[in-house]
N, C-alpha and C positions, 0 to 999 in steps of 0.2 A: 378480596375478589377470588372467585374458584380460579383451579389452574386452566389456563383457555387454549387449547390446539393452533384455534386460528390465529390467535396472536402471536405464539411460538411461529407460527408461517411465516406472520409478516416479518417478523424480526429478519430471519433467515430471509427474505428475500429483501429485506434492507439491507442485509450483508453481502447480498448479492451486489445489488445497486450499487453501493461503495467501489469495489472493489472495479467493477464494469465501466464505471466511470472516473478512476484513479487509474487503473494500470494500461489505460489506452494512448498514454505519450510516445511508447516509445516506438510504437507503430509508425506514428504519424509523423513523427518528427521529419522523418526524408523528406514527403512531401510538402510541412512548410516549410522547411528551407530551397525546395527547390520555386513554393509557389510565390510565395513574398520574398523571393532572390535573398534569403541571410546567409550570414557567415558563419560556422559551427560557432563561434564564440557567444553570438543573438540569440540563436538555438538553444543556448545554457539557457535562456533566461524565462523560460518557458515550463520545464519544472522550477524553475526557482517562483515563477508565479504564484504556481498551485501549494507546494509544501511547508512554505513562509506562511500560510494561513495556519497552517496548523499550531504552528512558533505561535502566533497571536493570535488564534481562539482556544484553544484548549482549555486553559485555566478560567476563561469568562464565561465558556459553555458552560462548566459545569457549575459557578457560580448561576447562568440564568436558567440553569435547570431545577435549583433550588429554589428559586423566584418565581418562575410563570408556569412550569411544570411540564414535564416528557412532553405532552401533545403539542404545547406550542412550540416548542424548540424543535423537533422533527418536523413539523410544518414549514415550520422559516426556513430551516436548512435544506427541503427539496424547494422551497421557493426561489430561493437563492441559485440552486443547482439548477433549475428551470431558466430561470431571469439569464445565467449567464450561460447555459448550453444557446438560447434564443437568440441572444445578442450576437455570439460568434454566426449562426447559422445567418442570420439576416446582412450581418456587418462582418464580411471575414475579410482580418487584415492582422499584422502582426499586433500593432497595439491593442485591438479589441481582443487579440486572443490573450493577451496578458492580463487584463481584465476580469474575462471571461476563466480564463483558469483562477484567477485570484478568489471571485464571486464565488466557483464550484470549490475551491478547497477549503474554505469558508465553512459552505454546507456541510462538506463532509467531518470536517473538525469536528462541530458541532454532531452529526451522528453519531461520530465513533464515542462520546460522553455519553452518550443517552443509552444505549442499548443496550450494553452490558447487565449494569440493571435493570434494564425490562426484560428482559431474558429470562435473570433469574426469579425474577417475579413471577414471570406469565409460565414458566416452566415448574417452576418449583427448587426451592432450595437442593433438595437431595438428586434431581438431574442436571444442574448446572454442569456440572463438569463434562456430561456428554452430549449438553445441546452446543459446549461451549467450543467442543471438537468439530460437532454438526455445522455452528458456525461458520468453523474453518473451514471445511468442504465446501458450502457454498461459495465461501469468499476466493477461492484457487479455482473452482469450476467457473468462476463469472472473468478471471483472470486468463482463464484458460481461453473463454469464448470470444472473449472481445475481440481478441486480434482477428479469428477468424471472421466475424461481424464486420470487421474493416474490408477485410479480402474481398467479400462476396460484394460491400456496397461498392467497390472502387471496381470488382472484375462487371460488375453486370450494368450500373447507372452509366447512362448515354453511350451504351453498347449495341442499344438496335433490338434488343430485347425488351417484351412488356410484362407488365406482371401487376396485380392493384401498388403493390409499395413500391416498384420501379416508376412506374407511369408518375405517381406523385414525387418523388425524387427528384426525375429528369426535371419538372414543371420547376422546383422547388433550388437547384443548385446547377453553375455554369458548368458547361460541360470540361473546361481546365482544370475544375477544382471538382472534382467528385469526393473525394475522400470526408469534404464538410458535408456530406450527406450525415454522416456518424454523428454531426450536433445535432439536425434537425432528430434523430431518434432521439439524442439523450434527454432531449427535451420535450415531446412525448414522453417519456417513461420518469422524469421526474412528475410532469404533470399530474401522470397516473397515480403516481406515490401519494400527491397531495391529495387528491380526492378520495383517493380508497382509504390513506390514516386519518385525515377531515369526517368519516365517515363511520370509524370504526371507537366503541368503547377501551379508552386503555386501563391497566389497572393504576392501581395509587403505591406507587414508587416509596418506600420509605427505607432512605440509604442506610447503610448501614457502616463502623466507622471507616472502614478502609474503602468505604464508596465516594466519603464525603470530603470536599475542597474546605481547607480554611487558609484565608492570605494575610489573615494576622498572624497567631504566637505562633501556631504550627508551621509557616512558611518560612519565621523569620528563623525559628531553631531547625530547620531541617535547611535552611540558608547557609547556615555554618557549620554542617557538617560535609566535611569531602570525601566522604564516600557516597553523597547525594549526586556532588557535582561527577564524579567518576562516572558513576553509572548515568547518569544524563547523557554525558560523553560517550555512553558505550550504545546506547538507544542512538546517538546520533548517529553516530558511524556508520550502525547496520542498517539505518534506512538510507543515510547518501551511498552507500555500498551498496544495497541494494537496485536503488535507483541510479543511482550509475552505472553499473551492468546496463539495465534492461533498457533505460530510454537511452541508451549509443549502440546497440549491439546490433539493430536495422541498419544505422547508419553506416557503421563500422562496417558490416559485410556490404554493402553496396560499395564503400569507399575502396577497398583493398582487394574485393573478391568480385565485384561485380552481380551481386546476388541481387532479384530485384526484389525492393524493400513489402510491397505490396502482395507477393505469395509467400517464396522463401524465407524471407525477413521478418515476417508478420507471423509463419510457422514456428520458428524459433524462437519468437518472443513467445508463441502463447505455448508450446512445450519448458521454457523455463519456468511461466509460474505454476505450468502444472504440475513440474517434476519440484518445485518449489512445496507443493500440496503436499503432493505422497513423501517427501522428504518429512512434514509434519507427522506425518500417522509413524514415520519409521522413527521419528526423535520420541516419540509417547514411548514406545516399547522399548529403547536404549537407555532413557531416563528413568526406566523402571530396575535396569541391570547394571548400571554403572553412574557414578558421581557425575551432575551436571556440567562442572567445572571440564572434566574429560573430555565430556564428548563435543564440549562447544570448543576449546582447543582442536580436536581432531579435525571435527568436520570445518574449522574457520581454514585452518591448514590444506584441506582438501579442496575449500574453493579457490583457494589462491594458487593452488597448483593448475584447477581448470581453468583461470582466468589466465593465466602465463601463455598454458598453451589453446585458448582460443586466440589472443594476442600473435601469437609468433606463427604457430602451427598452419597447415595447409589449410584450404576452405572445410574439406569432409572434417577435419578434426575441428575447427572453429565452432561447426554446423552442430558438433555434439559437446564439445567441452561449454559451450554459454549455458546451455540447456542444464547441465551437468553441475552447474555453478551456483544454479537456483537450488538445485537437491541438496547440495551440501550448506547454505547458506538458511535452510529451512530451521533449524532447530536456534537460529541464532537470537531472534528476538526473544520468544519466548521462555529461553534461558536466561539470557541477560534479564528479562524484565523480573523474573521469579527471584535469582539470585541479588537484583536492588532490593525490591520487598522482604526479601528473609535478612536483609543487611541491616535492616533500622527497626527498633522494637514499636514503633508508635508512629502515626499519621499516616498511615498508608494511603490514604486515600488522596490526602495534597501531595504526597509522593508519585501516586498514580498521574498527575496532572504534570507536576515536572517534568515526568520521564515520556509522559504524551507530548510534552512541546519538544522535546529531542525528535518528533518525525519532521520535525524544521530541517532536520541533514539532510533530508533531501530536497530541497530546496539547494545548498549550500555545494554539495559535491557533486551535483553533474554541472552548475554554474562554475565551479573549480577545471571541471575536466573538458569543457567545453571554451571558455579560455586557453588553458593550455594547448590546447588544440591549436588557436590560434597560432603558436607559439613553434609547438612541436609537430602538429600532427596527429591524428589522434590516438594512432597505436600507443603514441611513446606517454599521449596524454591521460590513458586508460592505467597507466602503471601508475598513475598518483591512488587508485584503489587499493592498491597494498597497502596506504599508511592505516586506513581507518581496518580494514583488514588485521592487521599488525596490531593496533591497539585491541580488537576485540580479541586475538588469540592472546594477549596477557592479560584478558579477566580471567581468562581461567585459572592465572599464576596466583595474582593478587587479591580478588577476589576471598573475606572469609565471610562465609553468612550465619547467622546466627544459629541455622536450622541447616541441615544438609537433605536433600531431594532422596524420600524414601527408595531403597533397594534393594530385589531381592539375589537372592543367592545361586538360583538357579532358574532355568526355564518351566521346569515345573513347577518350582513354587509361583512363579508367576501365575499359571494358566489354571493353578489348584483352588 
């Protein structure tokens, strides 16, 4: 099939979708604890929902992508994502929302297998690499918005204000619980997804090795090797690291500072995945001037320094070190993931699948730090983020990859 524009769109706003619909917890998290009365401990359980699906579809996705092929498996996974944004919005309670998250992280597993490859399909071999960055822009820009999407629906429904999408809102959610306005959209807009890829020609996906899952001989000998399991463990960290920052960090400032989680709180989240973004664009041009190993030591070091003093520090420093936590935390995946892959000469591609069931961490570490909480409180409970912290700043030590991340020597050779 010729290279298609339109298709390279929808990919990117499937990356959109993802991200709009994954990185909305930790918004919301005040108001269900404050709305089905939990206890920050309950609260853990909430990402742990959603990121536990990824632990258990990853490796089946991408088995039934070789089976029934790209368009059905995009289909079922915004069906999914529809089916369970619908349920919370008609039935919101904490059980349906555990559900409900479990349902959409489901879906989204299943995306993150599909697309990559269609990407490089509908774009073409020789631009993958910069649709793969393009990607990434949407996926921080949809991370960016969300939060604000909350603001607006929680500042304006049953405000006394009309408007066509207020008007349906009000009819649609109790005026206590405004903030489930945010499922009735997300389900709309998966809907959307279904009809418009239900609708559209895809091309004919043919994997290539490091695309492709095998859970016979390739699983079992990449089973036994531990530099598989290391770096599984290092993919785990930086997403329960990751998600544990961002779904407590509302919470946290309403708890200690009195910030209310619905403007201020909700600002802060969507400035950390933003500065999470451009932290991206700045790790491409570092990785082109210095050893990977380096700079994901430096920068893992840097957010632990911003995570200490959003922790301890006054509100105004809090308000910028969380934000500041994402910037430095931006280069971490992507390094880890590159440096597991240049670590094994063969299966990349069931390697690929292993190291996508490490976004189970987060499921596992804000269910960690929201326990503790219990326990400690949640300042003292945010410090258990240094351990997975701590383990990804000694890949950089032990870490050796087969291949070392090309670099040049100067700036102008760069831009020559």
């Amino acid at each position: 099939m010729r290279r298609n524009p339109l298709i390279v769109v929808l990919i990117l706003l499937i990356f959109f979708v993802i991200s709009f619909l994954t990185n909305i917890l930790g918004p919301i998290i005040p108001d269900i604890v404050r709305s089905f009365g939990l206890s920050i401990g309950l609260a853990g359980f909430l990402p742990f929902a959603f990121f536990v699906a990824y632990g258990i579809m990853s490796i089946p996705a991408g088995l039934m992508v070789e089976k029934y092929g790209e368009k059905v498996v995009l289909v079922t996974a915004f069906f999914l994502a529809f089916g369970g944004a619908l349920l919370f919005a008609i039935l919101p309670g904490f059980g349906i929302a555990l559900l409900s998250l479990f349902l959409i992280g489901i879906g989204m597993a299943m995306l993150q297998v599909v697309i990559n490859p269609l990407l490089r399909v509908a774009g073409g071999e020789e631009k993958f690499a910069f649709f793969s960055v393009l990607a990434q822009l949407f996926f921080g820009a949809a991370s960016f918005l969300s939060p604000l999407l909350y603001s607006y629906l929680v500042l304006h429904v049953h405000s006394g204000e009309s408007g066509f999408l207020i008007n349906i809102l009000n009819n649609l959610v109790p005026a206590d619980l405004k903030w489930v306005s945010l499922y009735w959209v997300f389900a709309v807009i998966a809907l959307m997804m279904i009809l418009v890829i239900a609708a559209v020609r895809l091309p004919k996906v043919d994997l290539r090795e490091d695309e492709r899952m095998d859970v016979g001989s390739s699983f079992s000998e990449l089973a036994a090797n531990r530099t598989v399991w290391l770096f599984f463990l290092g993919i785990f960290a930086y997403v329960g690291t990751e998600q544990g920052i961002a779904n407590w960090i509302s919470q946290f400032l309403q708890t200690y500072h009195s910030v209310d989680p619905a403007t201020t709180g909700a600002s802060v989240i969507s400035y950390f995945w933003g500065l999470l973004t451009v932290g991206c664009l700045l790790g491409l041009l570092l990785l082109k001037l210095a050893d990977s190993r380096r700079v994901l030591a430096i920068f893992t070091a840097c957010a632990a320094v911003c995570l200490l003093s959003a922790l301890f520090g006054p509100v105004k420093i809090a308000l910028y070190a969380f934000p500041l936590a994402g910037f430095f935390a931006s280069v971490m995946y992507s390094v880890i993931f590159s440096l597991a892959l240049n670590s094994v000469p063969r299966h990349h591609g069931t390697f690929s699948g292993i190291l996508c069931a490490g976004i189970a961490g987060g499921a596992v570490v804000p269910l960690v730090v929201g326990g503790l909480a219990e326990l400690t409180g949640l300042r003292l409970a945010m410090l258990f983020l240094l351990l997975p912290l701590g383990y990804i700043f000694s890949i950089g030590f032990w870490s050796k990859p087969l291949v070392n991340n090309e670099t040049v020597s100067s700036l102008r050779e760069l831009f020559s």
